[in-house]
C-alpha positions in Angstrom: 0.0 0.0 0.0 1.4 3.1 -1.1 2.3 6.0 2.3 0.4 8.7 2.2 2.2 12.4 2.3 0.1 15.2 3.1 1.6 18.7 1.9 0.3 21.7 3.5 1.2 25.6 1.7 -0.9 28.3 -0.3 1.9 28.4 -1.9 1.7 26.4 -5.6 5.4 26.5 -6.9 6.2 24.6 -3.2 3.3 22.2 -3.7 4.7 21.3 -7.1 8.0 21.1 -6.1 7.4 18.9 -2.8 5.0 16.5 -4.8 7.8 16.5 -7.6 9.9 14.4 -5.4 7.4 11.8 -4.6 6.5 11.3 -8.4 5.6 7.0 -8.2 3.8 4.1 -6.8 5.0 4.3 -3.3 3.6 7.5 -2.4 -0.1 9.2 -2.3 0.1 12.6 -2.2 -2.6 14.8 -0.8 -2.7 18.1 -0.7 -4.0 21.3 1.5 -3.7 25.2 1.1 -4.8 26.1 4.5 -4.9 25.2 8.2 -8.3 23.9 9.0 -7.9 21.4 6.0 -4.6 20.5 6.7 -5.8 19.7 10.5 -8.8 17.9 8.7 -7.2 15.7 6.0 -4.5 14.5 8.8 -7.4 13.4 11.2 -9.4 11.8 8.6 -6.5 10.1 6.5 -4.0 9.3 8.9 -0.4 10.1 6.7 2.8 8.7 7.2 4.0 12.3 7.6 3.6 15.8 6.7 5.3 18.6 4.9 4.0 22.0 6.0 4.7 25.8 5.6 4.7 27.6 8.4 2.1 31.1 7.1 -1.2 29.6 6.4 -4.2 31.0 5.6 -7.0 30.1 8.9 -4.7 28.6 10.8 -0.8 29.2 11.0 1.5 26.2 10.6 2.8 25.7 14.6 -0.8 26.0 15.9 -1.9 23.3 13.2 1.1 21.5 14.6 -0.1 22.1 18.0 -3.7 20.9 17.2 -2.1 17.4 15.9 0.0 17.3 19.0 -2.8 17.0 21.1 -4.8 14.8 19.2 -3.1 10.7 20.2 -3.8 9.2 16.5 -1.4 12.1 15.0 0.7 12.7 18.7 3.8 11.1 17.0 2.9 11.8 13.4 6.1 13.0 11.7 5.7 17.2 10.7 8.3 18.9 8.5 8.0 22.6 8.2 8.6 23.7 4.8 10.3 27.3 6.0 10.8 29.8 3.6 13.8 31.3 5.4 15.9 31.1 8.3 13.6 33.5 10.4 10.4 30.8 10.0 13.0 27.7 10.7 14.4 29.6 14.3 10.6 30.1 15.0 9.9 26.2 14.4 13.1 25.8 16.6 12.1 28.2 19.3 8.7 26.1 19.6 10.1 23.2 20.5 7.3 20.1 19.4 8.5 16.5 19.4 8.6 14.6 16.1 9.0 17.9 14.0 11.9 20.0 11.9 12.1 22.2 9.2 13.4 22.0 5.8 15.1 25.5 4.5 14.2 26.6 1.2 15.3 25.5 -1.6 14.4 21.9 -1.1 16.3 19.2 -1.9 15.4 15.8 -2.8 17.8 13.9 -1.3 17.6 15.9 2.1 13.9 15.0 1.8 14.1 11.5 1.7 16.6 11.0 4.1 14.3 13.0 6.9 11.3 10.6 6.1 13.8 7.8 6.2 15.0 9.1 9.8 11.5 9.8 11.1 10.7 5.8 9.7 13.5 4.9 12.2 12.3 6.6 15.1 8.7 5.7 14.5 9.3 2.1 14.3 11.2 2.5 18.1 8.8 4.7 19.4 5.6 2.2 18.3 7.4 0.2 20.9 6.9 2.9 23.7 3.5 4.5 22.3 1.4 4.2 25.5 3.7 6.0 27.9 4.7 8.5 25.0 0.7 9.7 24.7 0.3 9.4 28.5 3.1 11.6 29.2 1.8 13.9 26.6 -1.5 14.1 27.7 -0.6 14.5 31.3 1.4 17.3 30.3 -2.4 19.3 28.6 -3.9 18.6 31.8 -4.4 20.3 34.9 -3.5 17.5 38.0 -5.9 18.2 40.4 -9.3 18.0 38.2 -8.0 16.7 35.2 -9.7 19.2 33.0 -7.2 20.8 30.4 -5.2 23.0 31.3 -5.7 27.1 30.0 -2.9 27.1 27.5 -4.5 24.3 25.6 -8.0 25.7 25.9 -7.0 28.7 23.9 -5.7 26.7 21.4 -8.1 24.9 20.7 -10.3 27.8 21.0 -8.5 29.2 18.1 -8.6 26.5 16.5 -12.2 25.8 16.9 -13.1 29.8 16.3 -11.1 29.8 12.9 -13.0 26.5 12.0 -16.3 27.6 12.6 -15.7 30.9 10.6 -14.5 28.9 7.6 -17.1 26.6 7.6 -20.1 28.7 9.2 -21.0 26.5 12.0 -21.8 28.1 15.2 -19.5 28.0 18.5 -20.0 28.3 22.3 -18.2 28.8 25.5 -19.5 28.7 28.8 -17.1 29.6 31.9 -18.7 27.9 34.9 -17.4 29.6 38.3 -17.8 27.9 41.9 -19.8 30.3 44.0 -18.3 30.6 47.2 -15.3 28.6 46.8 -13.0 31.0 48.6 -15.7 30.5 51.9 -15.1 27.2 51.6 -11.3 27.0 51.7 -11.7 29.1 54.4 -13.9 27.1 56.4 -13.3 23.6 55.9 -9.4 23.7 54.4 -7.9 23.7 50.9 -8.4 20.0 50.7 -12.0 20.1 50.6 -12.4 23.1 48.0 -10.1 20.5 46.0 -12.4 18.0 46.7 -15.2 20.4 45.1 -13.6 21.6 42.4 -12.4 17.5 41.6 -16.0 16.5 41.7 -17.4 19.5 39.6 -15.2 18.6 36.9 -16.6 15.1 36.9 -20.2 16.5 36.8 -19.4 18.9 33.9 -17.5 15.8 31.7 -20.8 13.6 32.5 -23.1 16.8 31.3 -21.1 17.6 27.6 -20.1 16.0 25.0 -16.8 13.9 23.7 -16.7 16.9 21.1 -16.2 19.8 23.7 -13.5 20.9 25.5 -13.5 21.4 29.2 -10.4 23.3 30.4 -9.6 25.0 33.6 -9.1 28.4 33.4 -8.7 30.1 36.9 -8.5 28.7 40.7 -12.3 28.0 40.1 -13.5 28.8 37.0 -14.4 26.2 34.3 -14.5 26.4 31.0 -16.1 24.5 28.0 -15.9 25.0 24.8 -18.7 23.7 22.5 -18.2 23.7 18.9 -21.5 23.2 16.4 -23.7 24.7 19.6 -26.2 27.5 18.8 -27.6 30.1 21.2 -30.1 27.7 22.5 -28.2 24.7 22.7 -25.6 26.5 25.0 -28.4 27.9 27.3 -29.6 24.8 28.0 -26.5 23.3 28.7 -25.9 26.0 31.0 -29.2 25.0 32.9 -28.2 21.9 33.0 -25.1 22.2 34.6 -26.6 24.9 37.2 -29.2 22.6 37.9 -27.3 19.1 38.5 -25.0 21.4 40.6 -27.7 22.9 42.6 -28.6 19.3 43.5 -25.7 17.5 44.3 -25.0 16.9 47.6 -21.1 17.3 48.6 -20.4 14.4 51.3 -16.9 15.2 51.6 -15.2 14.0 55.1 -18.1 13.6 56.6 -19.4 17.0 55.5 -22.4 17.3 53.4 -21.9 20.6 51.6 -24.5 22.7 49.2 -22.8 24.2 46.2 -23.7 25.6 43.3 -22.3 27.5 40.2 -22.6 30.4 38.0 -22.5 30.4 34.1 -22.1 32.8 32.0 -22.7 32.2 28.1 -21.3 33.5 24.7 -22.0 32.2 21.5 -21.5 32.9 17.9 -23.0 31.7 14.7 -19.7 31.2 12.6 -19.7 34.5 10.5 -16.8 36.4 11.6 -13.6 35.5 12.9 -13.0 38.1 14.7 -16.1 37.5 16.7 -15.0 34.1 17.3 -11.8 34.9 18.9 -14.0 37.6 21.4 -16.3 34.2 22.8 -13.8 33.8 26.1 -14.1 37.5 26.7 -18.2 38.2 26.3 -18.6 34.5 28.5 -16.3 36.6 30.9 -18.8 39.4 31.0 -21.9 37.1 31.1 -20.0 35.0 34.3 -19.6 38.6 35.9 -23.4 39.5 35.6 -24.7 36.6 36.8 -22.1 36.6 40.1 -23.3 40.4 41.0 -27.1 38.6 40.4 -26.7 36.7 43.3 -25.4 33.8 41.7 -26.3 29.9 41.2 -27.6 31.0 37.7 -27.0 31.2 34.2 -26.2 34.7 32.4 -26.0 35.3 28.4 -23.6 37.3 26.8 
């Protein structure tokens, strides 16, 4: 069966000149001009490796790198940045991602081959070591006390998602779900029990959404969840939801049986604009702070 390379630029004369030197029967090439594709094709057709510029259009090259990164079946996938000068090669450098290097212009055939031939190599020893590799990886996107991810890779895949949803005119949601009260509770019961909240709010809110959204943790006790293909609706009564099954848990925690409840504040977009996109984090901000000076345990719209 012949490997697949997937080449990623919006620019044609490197298209041509990267497919050039996989002219044949061992290769199928496929082909991208922008970010959101490239991040596409790769989950859909799994390549042996890909050959990607740095500027892309929706999507720049080390945040569809990112993307992949985080995603276990292309964790390990091979990535070489297709730099068009030694500026875009120190900045693929400087980002340090495992499985990845660069390729100066002009490109040479032989240098080519023997990076895929390298990356072969290394793939075939780390198959052997797969498990811990993604483990280790995912540990490191996660935040260790709730296990929610962590805020860095929220907002990238809040990028990514926003930049998505323009393109494809899909609508996008966030919700940042904050623990009324938490500081009283520190203060009353110890640190170890506002842990204890915070661990078992997280579970609630992974039980509540979907596999598809993203549930990070953004502050000491704010939560946030990211929603793609959600309308205005949908992401209110998700909202309720999670204020509800909140408000009616009860918090047995050392022999304490705590009431707590949340506050969600809700921003949502129909896909037009990516500008508006980008702005979801900050209007769910605005919505969070509303219903907080409402008297909290409810749900605000932004």
């Amino acid at each position: 069966m012949a490997q697949k390379i997937l080449i990623v630029s919006n620019n044609q004369v490197t298209l041509d000149a990267i497919r050039k030197m996989f002219n044949g029967n061992k290769y199928s090439i496929l082909t991208a001009q922008d970010g959101l594709e490239a991040v596409d094709l790769a989950l859909d057709q799994q390549p042996s490796a890909i050959f990607l510029s740095v500027r892309l259009a929706h999507l720049a090259g080390l945040e569809v790198a990112r993307a992949l990164r985080a995603i276990t079946p292309t964790m390990n996938l091979p990535i070489i940045f297709l730099a068009e000068n030694q500026a875009e090669a120190r900045t693929v450098a400087d980002a340090h991602l495992p499985y990845t290097e660069s390729l100066l212009a002009p490109f040479d055939a032989a240098r080519v081959q023997a990076m895929l031939a390298a990356h072969r190599a290394n793939g075939a020893r780390a198959n052997e070591t797969r498990v811990e590799s993604e483990n280790a990886w995912m540990l490191a996107l996660l935040d260790p006390l709730t296990r929610a991810y962590h805020r860095r890779y929220f907002m990238h895949r809040l990028a990514y998602e926003a930049a998505r949803s323009s393109r494809y005119q899909i609508p996008l949601a966030v919700l940042l779900v904050d623990v009324d009260n938490l500081n009283d509770i520190n203060r009353d019961y110890g640190i170890v029990t506002g842990d204890a909240v915070l661990i078992e709010i997280a579970e609630h809110l992974k039980k509540l959404t979907r596999l598809a959204d993203v549930i990070g943790r953004c502050d000491t006790q704010d939560f946030a969840i990211l929603a793609p293909q959600i309308d205005a609706q949908g992401a209110r009564e998700l909202a309720q939801r999670v204020v509800k099954k909140i408000s009616e848990q009860h918090f047995v925690l050392e022999k304490l049986n705590l009431h707590v409840t949340v506050s969600v504040g809700v921003a949502s977009v129909p896909g037009n604009d990516l500008t508006e996109n980008l702005a979801l984090l900050g209007k769910a901000e605005n919505a969070l702070d509303r219903a907080k000076h409402a008297g909290k345990n409810r749900v605000e719209i932004g």
